[in-house]
Backbone bond lengths (Angstrom), bond angles and torsions (degrees), N, CA, C in turn:
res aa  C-N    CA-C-N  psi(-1)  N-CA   C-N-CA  omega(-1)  CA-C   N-CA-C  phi
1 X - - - 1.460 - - 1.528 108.88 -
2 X 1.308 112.81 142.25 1.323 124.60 -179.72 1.499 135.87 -101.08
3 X 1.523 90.03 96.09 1.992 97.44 -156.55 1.511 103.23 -94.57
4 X 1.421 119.96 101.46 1.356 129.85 172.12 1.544 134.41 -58.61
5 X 0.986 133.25 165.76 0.937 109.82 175.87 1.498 91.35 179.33
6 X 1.625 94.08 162.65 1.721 116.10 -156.04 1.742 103.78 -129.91
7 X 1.537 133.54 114.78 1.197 114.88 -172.08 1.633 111.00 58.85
8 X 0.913 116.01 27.66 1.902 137.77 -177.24 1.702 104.62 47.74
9 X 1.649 109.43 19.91 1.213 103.73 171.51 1.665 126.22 -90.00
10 X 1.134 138.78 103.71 1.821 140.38 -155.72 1.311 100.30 -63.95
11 X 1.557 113.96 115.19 1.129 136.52 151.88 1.582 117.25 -25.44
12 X 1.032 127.00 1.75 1.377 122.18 -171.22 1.646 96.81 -126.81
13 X 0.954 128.52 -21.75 1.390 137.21 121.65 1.618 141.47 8.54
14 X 1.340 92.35 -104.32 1.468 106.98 145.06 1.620 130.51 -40.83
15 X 1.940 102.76 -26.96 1.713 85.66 176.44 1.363 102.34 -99.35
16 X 1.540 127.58 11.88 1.292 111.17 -170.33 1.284 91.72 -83.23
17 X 1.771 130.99 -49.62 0.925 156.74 -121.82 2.358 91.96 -94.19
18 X 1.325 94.36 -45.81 1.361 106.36 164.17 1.898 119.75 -52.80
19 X 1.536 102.64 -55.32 1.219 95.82 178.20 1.187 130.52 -71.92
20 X 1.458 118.50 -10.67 1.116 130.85 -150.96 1.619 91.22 -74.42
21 X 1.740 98.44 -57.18 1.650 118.08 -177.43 1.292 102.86 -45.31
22 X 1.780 141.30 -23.66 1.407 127.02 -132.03 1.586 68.37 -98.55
23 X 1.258 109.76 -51.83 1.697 123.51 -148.17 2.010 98.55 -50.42
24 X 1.733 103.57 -57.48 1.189 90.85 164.47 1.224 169.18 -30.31
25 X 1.370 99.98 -45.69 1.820 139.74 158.70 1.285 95.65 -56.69
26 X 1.415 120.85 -86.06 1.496 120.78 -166.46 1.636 102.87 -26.27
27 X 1.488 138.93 -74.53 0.948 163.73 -149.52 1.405 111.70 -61.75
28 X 1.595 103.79 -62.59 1.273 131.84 155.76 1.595 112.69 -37.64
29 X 1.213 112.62 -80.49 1.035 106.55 156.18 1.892 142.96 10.74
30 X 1.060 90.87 -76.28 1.862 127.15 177.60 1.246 101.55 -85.19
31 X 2.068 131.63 -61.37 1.202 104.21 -146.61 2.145 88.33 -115.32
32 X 1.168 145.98 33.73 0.587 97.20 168.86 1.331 167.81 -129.24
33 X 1.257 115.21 39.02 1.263 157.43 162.66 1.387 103.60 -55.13
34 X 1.766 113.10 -59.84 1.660 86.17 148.41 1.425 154.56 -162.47
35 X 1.367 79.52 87.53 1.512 115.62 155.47 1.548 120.93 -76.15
36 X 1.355 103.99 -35.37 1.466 110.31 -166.75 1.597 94.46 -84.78
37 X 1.185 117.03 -45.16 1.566 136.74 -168.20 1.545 92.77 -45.40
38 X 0.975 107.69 -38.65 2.288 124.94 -169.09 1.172 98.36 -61.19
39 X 1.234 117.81 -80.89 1.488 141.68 -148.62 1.407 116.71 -116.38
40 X 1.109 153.48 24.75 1.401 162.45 143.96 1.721 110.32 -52.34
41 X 0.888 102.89 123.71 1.570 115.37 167.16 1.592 111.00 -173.97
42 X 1.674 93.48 131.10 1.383 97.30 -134.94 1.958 88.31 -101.00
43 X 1.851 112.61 -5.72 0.830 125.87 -163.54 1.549 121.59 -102.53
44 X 1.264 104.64 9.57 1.469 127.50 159.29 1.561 129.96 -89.40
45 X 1.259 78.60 119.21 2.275 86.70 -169.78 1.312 103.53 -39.15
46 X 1.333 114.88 -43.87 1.800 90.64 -162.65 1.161 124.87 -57.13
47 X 1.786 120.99 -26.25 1.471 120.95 171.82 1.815 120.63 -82.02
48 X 1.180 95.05 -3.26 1.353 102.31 174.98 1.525 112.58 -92.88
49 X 1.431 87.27 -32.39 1.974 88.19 177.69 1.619 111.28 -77.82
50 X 1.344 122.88 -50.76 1.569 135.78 149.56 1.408 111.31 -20.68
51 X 1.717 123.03 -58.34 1.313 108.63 -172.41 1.272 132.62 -59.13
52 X 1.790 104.46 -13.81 1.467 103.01 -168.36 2.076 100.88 -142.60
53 X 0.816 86.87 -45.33 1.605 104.41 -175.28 2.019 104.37 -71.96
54 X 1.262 117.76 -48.52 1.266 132.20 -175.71 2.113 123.28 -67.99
55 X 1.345 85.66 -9.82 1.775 93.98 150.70 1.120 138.48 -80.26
56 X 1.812 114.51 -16.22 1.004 126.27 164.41 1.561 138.24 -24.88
57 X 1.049 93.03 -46.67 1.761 105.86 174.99 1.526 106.32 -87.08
58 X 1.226 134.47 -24.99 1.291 130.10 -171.52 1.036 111.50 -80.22
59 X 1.598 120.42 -44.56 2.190 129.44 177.65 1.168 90.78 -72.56
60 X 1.896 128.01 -36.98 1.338 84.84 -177.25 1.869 141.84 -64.03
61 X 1.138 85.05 5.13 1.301 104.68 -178.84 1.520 119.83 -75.92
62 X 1.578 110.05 0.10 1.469 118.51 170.91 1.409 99.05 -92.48
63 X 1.475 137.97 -45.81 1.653 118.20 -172.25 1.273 99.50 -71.28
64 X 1.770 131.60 -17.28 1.365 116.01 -164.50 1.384 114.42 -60.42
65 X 1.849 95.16 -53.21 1.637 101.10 171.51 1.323 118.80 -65.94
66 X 1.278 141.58 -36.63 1.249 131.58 157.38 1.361 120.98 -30.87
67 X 1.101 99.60 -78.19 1.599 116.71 173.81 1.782 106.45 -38.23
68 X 0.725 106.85 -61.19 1.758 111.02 175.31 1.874 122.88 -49.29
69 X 1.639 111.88 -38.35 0.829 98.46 164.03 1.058 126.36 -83.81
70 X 1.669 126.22 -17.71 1.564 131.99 -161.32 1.716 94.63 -70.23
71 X 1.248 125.34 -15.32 1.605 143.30 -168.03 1.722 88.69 -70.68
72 X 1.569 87.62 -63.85 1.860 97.36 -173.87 1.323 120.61 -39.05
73 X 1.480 120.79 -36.46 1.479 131.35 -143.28 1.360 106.04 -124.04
74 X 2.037 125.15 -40.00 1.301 116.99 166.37 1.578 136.36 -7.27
75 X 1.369 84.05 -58.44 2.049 103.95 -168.79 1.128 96.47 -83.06
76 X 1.158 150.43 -42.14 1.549 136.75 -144.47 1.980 113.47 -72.37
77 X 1.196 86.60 115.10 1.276 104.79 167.60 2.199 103.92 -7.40
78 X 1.465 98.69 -74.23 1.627 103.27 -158.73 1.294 91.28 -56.03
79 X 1.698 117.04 135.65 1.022 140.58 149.65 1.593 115.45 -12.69
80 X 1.159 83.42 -68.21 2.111 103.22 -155.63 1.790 88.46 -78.98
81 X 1.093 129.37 -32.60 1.418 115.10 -178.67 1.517 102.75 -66.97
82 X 0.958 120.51 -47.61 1.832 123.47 179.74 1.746 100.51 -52.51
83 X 1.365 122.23 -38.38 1.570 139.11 -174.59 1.321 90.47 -73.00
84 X 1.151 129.37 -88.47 1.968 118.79 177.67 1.139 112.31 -32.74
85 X 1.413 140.49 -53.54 1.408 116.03 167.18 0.936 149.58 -42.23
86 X 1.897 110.60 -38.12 1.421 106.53 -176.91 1.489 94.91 -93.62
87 X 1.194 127.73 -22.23 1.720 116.87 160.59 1.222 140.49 -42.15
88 X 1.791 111.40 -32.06 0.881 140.48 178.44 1.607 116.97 -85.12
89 X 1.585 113.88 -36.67 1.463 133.78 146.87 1.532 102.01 -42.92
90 X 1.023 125.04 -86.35 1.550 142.74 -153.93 1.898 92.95 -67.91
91 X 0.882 134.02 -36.54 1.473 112.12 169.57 1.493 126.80 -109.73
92 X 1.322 95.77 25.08 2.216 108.07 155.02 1.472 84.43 -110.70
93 X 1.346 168.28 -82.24 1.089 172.81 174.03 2.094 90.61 -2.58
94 X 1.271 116.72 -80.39 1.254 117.14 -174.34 1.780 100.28 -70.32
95 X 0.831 136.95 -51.11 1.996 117.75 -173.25 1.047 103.09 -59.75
96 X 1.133 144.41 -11.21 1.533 145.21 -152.83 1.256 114.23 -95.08
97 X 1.778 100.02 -53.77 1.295 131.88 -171.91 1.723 103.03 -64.18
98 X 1.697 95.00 -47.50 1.337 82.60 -172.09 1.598 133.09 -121.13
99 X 1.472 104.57 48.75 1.628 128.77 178.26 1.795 82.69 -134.14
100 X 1.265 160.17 -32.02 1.610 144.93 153.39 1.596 91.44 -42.06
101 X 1.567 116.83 -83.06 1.091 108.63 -167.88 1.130 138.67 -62.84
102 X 1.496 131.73 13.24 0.973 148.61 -173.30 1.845 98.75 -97.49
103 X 1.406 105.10 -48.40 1.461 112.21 165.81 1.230 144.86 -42.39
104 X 1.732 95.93 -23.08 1.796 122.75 -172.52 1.565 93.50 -103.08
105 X 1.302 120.38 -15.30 1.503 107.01 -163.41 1.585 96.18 -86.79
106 X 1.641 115.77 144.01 1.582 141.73 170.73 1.401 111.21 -52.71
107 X 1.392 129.56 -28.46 1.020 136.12 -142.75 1.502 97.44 -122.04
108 X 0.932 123.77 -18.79 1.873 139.17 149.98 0.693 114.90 -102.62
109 X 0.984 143.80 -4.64 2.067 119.75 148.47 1.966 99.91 -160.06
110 X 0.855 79.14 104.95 1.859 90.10 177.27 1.608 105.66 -68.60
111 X 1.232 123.15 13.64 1.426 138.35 -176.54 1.414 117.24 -96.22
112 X 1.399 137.93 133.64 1.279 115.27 178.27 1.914 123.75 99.77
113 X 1.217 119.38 -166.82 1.510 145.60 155.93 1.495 111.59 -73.46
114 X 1.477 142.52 97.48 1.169 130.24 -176.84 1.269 99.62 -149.60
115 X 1.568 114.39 146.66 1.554 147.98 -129.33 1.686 78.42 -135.42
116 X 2.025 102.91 176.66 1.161 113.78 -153.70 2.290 78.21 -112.49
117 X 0.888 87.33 -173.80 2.232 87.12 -171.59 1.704 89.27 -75.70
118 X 0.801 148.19 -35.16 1.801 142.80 -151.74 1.708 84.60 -100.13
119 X 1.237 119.62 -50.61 1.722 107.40 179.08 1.659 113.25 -62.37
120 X 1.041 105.15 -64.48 1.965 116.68 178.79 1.569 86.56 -30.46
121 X 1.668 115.24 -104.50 1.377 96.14 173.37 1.182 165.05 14.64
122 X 1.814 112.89 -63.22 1.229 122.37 169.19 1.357 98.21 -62.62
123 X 1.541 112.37 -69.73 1.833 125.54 -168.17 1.695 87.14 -28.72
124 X 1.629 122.36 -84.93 1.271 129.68 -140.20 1.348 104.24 -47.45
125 X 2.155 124.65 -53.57 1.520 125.75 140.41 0.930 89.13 1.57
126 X 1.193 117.16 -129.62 1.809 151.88 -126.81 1.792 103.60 -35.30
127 X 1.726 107.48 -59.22 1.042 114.28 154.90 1.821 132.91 -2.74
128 X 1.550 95.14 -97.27 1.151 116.65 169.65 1.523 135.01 -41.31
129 X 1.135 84.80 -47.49 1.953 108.47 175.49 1.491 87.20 -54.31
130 X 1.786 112.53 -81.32 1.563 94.15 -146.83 1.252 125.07 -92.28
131 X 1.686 106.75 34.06 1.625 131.50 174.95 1.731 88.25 -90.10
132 X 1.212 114.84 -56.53 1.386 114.59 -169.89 1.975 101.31 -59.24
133 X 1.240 111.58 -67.58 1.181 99.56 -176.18 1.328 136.09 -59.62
134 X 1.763 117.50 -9.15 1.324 128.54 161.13 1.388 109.35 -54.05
135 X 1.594 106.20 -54.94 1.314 121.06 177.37 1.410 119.78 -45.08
136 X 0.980 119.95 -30.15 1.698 118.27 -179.74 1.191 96.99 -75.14
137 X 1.713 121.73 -63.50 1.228 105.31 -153.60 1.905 117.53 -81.95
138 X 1.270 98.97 -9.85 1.275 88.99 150.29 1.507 174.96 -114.92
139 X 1.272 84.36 18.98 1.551 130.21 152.09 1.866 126.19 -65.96
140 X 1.070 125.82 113.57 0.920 112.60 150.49 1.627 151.56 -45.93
141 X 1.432 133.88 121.08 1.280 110.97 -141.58 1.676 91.37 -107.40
142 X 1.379 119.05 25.03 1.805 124.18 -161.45 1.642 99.96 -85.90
143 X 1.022 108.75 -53.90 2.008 110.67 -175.21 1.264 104.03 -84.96
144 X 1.495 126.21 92.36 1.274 116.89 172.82 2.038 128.39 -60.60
145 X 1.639 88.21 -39.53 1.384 89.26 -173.54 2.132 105.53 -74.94
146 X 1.146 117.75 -19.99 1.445 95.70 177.32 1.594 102.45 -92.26
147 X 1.398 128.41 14.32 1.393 104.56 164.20 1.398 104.83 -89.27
148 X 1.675 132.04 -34.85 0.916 138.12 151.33 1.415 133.92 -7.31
149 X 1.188 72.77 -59.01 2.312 93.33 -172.08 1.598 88.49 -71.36
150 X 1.534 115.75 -73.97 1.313 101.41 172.24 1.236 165.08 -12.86
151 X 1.522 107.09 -51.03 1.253 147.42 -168.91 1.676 84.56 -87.55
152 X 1.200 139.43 -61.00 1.183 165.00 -133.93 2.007 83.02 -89.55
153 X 1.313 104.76 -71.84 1.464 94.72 -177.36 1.517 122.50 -63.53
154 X 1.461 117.28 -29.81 1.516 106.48 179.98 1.523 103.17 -67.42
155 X 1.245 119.53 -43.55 1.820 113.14 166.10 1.022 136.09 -34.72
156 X 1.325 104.30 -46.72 1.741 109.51 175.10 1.285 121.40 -86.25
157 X 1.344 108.24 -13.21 1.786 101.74 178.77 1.740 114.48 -92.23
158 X 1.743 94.31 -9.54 1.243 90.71 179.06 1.803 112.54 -84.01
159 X 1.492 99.11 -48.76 1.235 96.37 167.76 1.696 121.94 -47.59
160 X 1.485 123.12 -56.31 1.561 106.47 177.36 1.432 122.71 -55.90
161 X 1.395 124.61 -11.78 1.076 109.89 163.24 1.555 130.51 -118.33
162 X 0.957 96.79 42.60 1.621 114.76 170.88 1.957 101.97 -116.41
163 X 1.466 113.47 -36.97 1.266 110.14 152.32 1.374 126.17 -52.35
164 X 1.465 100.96 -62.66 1.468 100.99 169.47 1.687 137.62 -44.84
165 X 1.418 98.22 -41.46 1.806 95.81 174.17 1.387 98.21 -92.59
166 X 1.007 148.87 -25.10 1.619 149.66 -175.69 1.978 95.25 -67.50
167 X 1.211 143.94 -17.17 1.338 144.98 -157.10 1.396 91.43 -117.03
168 X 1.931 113.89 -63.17 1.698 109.12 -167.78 1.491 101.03 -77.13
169 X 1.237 152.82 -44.31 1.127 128.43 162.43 1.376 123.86 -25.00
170 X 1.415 119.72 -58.89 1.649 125.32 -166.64 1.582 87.71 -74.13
171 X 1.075 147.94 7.20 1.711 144.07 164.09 1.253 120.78 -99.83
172 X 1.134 103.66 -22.11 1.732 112.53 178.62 1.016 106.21 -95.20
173 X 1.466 126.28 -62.77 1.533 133.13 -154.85 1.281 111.60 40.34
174 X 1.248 134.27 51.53 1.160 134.30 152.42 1.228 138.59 -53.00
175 X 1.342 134.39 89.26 1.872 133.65 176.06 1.392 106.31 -25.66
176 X 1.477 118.63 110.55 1.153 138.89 100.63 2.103 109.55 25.87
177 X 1.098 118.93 107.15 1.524 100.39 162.28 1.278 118.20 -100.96
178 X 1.190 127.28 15.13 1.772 124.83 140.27 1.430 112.95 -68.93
179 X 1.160 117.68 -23.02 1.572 127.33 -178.48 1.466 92.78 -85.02
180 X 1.426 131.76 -61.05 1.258 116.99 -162.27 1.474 127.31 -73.40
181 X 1.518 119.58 -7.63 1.617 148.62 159.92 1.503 95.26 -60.01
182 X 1.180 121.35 -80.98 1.697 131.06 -165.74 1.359 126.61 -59.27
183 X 1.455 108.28 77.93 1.694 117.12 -177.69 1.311 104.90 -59.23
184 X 1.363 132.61 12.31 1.143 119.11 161.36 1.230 109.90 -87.05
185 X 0.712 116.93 -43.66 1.858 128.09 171.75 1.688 122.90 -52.28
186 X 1.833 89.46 -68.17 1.874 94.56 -176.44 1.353 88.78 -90.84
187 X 1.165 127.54 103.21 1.505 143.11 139.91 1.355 114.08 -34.86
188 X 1.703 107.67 -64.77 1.393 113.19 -169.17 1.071 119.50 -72.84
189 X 1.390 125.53 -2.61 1.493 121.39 163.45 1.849 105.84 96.98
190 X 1.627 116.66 21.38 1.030 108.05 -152.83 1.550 86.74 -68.67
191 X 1.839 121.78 -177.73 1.131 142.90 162.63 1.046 129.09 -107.42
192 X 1.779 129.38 173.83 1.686 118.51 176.50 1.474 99.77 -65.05
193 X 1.348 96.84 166.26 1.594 127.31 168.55 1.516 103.53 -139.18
194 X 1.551 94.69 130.12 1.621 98.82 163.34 1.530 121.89 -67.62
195 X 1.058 114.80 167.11 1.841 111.84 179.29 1.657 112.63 -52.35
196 X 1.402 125.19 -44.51 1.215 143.54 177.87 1.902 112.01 -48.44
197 X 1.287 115.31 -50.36 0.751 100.82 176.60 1.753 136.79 -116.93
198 X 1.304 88.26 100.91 1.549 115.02 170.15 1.487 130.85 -54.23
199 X 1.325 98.27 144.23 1.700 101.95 -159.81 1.946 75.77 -121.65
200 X 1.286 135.76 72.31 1.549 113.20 161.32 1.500 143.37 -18.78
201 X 1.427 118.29 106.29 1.589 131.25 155.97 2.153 76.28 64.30
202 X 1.715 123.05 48.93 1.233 105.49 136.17 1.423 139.79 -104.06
203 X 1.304 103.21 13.55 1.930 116.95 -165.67 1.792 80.59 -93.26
204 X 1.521 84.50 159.37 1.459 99.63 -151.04 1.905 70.58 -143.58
205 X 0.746 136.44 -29.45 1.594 130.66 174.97 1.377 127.67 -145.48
206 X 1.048 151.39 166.55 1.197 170.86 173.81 1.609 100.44 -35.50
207 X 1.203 121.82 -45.87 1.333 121.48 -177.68 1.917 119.26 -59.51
208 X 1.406 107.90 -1.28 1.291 122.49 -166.51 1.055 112.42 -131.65
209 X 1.564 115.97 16.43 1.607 126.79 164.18 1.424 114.07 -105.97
210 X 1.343 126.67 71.71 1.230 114.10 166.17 1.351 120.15 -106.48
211 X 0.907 107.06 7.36 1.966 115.66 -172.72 1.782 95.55 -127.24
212 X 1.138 102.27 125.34 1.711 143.90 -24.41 1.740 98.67 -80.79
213 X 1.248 110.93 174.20 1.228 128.09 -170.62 1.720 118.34 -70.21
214 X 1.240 125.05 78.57 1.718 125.73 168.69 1.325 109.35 -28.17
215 X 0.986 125.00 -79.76 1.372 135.48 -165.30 1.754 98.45 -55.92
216 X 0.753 141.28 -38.40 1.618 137.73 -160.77 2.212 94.46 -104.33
217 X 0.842 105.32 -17.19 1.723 111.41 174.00 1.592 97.71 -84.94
218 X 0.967 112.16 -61.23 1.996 121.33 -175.75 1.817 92.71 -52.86
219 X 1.303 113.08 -56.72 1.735 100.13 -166.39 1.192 103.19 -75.75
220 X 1.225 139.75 -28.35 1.328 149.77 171.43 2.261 105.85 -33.70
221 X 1.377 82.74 -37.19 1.407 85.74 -170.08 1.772 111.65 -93.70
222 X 1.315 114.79 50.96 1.101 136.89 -167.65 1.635 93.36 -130.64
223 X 1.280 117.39 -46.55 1.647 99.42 173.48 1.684 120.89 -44.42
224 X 1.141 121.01 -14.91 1.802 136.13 167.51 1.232 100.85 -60.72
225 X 1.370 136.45 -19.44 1.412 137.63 -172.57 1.496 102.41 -56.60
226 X 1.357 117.73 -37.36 1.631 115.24 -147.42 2.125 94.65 -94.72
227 X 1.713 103.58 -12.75 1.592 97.29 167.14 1.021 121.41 -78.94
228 X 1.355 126.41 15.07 1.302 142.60 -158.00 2.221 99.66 -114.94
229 X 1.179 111.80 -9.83 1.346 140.11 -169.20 1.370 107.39 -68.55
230 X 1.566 122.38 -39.91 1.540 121.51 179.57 1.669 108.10 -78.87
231 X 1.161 105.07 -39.09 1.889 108.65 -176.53 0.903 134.75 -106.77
232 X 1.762 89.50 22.80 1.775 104.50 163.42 1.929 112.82 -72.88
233 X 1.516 93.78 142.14 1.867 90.35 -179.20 1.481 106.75 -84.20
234 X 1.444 138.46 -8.74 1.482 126.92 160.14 1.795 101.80 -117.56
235 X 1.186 114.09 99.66 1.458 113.18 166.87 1.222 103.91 -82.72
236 X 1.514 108.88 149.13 1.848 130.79 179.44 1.517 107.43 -142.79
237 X 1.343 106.26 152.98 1.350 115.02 -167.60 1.621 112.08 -56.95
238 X 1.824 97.33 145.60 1.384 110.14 -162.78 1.541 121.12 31.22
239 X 1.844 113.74 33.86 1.266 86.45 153.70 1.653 177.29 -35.74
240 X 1.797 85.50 -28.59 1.307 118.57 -179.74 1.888 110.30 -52.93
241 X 1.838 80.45 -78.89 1.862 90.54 142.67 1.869 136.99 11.73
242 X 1.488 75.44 -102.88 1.274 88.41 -176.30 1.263 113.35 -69.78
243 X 1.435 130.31 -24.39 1.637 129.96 177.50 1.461 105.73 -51.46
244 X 1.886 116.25 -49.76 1.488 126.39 -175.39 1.439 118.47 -56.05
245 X 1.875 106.89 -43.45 1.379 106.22 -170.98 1.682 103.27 -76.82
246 X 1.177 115.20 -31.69 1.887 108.68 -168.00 1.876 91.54 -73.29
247 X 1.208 121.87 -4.86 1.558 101.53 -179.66 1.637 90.16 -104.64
248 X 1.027 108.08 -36.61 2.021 105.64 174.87 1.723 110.03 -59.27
249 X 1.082 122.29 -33.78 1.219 137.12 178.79 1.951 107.09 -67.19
250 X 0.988 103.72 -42.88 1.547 116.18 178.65 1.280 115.65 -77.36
251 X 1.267 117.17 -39.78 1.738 121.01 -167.84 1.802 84.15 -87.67
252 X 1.292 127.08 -14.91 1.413 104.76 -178.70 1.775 104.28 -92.00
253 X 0.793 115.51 -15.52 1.524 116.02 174.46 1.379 109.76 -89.47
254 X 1.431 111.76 -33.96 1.764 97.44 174.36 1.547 111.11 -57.94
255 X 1.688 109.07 -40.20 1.861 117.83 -162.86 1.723 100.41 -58.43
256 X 1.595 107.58 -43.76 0.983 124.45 -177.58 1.915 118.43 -48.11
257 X 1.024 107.64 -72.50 1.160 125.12 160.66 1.575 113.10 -29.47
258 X 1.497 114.92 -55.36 1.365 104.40 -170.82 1.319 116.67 -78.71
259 X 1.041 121.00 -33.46 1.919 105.62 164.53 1.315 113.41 -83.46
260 X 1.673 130.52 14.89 1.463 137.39 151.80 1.424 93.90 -56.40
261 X 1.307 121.99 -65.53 1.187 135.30 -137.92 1.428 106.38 -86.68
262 X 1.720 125.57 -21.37 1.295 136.54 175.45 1.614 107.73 85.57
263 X 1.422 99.27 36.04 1.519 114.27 -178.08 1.497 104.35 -91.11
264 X 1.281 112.40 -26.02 1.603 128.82 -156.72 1.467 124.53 -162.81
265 X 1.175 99.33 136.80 1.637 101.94 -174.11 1.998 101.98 -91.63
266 X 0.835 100.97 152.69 1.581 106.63 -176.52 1.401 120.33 -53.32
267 X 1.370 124.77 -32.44 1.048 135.78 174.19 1.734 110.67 -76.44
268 X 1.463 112.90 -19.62 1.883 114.04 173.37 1.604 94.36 -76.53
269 X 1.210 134.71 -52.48 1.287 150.47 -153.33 1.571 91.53 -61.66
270 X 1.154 134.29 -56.29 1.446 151.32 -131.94 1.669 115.26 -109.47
271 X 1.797 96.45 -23.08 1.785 103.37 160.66 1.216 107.35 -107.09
272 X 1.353 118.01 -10.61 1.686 117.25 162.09 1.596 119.78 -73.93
273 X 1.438 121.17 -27.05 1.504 124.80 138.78 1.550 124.64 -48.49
274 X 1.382 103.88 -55.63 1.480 109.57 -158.68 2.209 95.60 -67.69
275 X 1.628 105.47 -50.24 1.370 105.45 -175.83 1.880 118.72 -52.92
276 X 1.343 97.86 -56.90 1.265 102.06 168.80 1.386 133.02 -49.30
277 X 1.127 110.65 -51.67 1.613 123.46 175.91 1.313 113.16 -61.23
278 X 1.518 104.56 -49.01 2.136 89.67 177.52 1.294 99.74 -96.10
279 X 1.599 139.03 52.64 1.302 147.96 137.33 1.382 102.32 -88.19
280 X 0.861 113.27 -51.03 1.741 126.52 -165.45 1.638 93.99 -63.57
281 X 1.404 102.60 -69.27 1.712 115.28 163.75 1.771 111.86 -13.93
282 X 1.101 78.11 -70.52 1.789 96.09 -164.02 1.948 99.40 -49.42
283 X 1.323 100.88 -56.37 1.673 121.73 -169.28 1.692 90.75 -44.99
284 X 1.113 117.48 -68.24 1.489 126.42 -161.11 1.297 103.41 -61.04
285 X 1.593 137.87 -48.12 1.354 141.93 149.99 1.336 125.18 -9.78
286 X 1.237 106.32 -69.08 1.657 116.33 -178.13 1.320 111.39 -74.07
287 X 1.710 110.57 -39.66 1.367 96.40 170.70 1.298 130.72 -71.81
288 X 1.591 120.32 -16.74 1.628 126.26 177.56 2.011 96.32 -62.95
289 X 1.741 110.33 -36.87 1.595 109.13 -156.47 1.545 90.85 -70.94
290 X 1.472 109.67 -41.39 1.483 103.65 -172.86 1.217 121.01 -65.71
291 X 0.908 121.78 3.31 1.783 138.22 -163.99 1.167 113.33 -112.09
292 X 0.889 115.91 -31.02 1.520 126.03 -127.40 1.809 112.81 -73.18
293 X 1.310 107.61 7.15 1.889 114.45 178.83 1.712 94.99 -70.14
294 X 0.852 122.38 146.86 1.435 138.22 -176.60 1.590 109.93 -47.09
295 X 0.795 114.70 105.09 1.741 107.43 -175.12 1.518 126.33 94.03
296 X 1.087 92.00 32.71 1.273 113.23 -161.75 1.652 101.03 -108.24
297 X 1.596 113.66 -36.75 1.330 108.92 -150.92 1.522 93.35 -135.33
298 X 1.145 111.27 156.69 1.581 107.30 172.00 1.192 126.54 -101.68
299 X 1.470 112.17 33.94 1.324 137.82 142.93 1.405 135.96 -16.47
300 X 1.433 153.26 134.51 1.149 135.13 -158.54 1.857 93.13 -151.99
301 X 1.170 96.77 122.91 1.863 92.86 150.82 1.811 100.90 -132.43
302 X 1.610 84.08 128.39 1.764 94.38 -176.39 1.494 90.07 -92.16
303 X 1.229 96.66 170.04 1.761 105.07 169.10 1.853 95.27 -142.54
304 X 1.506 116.98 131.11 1.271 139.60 -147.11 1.835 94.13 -139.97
């Protein structure tokens, strides 16, 4: 049987990862007001550790691609390409550092595990640094152009979807149902809203972003882990694999977590999968078409 694959990630993959989101929505959809109503407890560490501490693995996914291309560009003869690299190093190193630490700070989200601005910081530092420097050394630095492409795709999928939920959030403004519990908060007595219906650019704070899910879109972009599979310097069986499921495994415990925590209704969690993932989708797509001369891509079809 002939298991394809794109960026050595298996097409069969991507549709589990697709349906999963469809199944949600549907569900979401109908129940979820209450779903959350069930199972919310806002007094369990894991959503407290998730709210702030539990992105960790997902930003790190900005020095990875950094780090990955600066691999691409080091050696190359042209001056200024060696200059874009470490530029390109040096500013996933700083966005990284400081949207994590922005997460730990009290004063941006009174939600969660949160540190004083000089602690958030250091932590998010320390972080980043030795995500990036893991990253070097465990990568192979021999194929320049597929760390490139690589490096190149975890960048861009992260960026389109940080546009992307940063735009449909400010369109929805959907309440929050930790917000809609806390009469200290909703004064006015507002009510649920399904995902569908949008009140445009009326959230006035953070408490009115729950559609679609940030936190579950950002970990989402951890399934890129497994393109990371050809230019590893110790490959092990079905790496590819297992790189996809331990980041599928993660983005399902972050989604999870956030309507634990009453951060999110199931249906934000579940188009913050579905958006992210066929961004990532899409990214890897164009880059397999743009690639696509034989040796071009670090592409794999096994035959089993």
């Amino acid at each position: 049987m002939m298991k394809q694959r794109r960026l050595s990630i298996p097409m069969y993959a991507w549709i589990c990862v697709f349906a999963l989101a469809l199944i949600g929505i549907v569900f979401g959809s109908f129940f979820d007001l209450a779903i959350s109503d069930a199972i919310v407890n806002q007094e369990l560490f894991l959503g407290r550790f998730v709210e702030t501490l539990g992105e960790s693995l997902a930003y790190a996914m900005i020095p990875i691609g950094g780090t990955t291309i600066f691999l691409g560009l080091y050696k190359r003869k042209n001056i200024w390409l060696k200059i874009l690299g470490y530029f390109l190093l040096l500013l996933s190193l700083v966005i990284s550092i400081k949207v994590l630490g922005d997460s730990f700070r009290a004063e941006k989200h009174p939600y969660g595990i949160t540190f004083d601005n000089l602690t958030s910081f250091l932590i998010s530092g320390c972080l980043m640094i030795v995500t990036s420097v893991m990253t070097y050394f465990f990568l192979d630095h021999k194929d320049e152009r597929k760390l490139l492409i690589i490096g190149a795709v975890i960048l861009i999928a992260m960026i389109l979807q940080f546009v992307v939920m940063t735009v449909l959030k400010k369109l929805a403004s959907r309440p929050r149902y930790r917000y809609l519990i806390d009469l200290s908060l909703n004064t006015d007595g507002e009510v649920f809203r399904s995902w569908w219906q949008f009140k445009p650019f009326t959230a006035i704070d953070d408490t009115h972003k729950s559609w679609p899910s940030g936190h579950t879109a950002t970990a989402a972009e951890c399934l890129l882990l497994a393109s990371l599979a050809p230019v590893l310097r110790f490959r092990f069986k079905h790496d590819e694999d297992v790189l996809f499921w331990v980041g599928f495994g993660y983005t399902v415990l972050i989604a999870f977590s956030r309507v634990l925590y009453g951060a999110h209704f199931l249906s934000d969690v579940s188009f913050g999968l579905l958006f992210s993932s066929l961004l990532s989708f899409l990214t890897v797509m164009v880059t397999h078409h743009f690639f696509e001369k034989k040796g071009e891509t670090p592409d794999e079809v096994e035959t089993h």
